[in-house]
C-alpha positions in Angstrom: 199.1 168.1 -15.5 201.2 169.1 -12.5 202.2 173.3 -12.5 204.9 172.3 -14.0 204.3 170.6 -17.3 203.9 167.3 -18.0 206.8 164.7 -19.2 204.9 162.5 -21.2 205.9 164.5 -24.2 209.9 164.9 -23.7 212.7 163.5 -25.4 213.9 161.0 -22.8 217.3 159.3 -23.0 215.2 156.1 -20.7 212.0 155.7 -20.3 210.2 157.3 -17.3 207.9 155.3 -15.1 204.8 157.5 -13.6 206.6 157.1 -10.4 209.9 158.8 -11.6 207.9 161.4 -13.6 205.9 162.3 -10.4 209.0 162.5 -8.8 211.2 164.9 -11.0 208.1 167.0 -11.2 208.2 167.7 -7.8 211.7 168.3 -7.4 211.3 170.8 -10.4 208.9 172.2 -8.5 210.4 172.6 -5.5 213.7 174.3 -7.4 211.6 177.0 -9.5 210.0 177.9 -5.7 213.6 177.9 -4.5 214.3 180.2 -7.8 212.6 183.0 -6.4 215.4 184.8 -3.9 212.7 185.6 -1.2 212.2 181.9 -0.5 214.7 179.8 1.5 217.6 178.3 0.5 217.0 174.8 -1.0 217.6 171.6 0.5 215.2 169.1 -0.7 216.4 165.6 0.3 216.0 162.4 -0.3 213.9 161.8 2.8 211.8 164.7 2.3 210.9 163.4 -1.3 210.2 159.7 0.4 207.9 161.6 3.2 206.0 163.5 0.3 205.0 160.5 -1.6 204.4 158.1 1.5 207.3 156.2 0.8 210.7 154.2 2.4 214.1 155.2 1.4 214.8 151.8 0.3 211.3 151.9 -1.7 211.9 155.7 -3.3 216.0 155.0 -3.8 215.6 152.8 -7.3 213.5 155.8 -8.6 216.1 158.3 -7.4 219.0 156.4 -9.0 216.8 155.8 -13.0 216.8 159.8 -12.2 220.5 160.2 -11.5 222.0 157.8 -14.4 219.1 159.5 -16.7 221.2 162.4 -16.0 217.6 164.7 -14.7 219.0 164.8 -11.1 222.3 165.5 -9.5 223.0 165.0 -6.0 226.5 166.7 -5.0 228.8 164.1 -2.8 227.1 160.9 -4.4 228.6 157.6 -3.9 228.1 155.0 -6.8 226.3 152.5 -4.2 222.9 151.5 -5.6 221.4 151.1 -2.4 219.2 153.4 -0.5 220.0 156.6 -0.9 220.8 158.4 3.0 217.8 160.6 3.8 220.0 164.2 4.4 221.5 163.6 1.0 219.6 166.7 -1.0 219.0 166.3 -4.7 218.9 168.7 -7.6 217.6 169.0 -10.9 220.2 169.0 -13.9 219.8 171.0 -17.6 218.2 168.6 -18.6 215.2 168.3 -16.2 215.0 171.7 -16.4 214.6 171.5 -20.7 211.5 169.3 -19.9 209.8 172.6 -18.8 208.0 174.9 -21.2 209.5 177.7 -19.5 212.9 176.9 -20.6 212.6 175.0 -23.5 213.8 178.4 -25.2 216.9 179.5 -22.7 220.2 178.5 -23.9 222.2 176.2 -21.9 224.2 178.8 -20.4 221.3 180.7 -18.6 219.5 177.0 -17.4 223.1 176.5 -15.8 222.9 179.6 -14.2 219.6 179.6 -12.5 220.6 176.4 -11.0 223.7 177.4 -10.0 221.9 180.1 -8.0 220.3 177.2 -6.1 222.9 175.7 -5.2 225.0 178.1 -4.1 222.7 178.8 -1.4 
């Protein structure tokens, strides 16, 4: 299990392959560090997530999009191409990703919403 809970277990509107599980772990992981107002801002990208799991862009984009329409990742200025997503483009995690955790499986809607908000406004 990764630090921050495992999927396997969550209500999924679409199934998850271990690829796009591994991959909204670590952009959940990355936003609870980001959380924390004595790290730096967050801006974890698409080519950043590609570099961490020794992937292409075009390879790591199909993923990214199952995470989008799944509605567990948002990324602000999206087109509706389904092509490879451009490397800059940063991606967050949505209410719902953020429901898979333990750790907010018990905050209302409202609060989740806010703690992201905090990421993003930074």
């Amino acid at each position: 299990n990764s630090p921050t809970g495992s999927l396997a277990g969550a209500a999924c509107p679409a199934p998850l392959t271990r690829l796009t599980r591994d991959i909204l772990d670590y952009v959940l992981e990355a936003a609870l560090i980001h959380m924390d107002h004595e790290r730096p801002p967050y801006h974890l990208t698409a080519g950043e997530i590609a570099a961490c799991f020794g992937k292409t862009l075009g390879q790591i984009s199909p993923a990214l999009h199952h995470l989008i329409e799944g509605g567990y990742l948002t990324m602000p200025g999206r087109s509706h191409a389904a092509g490879a997503i451009p490397p800059k483009r940063i991606l967050l995690p949505t209410v719902l990703a953020m429901r898979t955790l333990d750790a907010f499986q018990n905050e209302s809607l409202a609060e989740i919403q806010s703690e992201l908000d905090k990421i993003q406004a930074e």
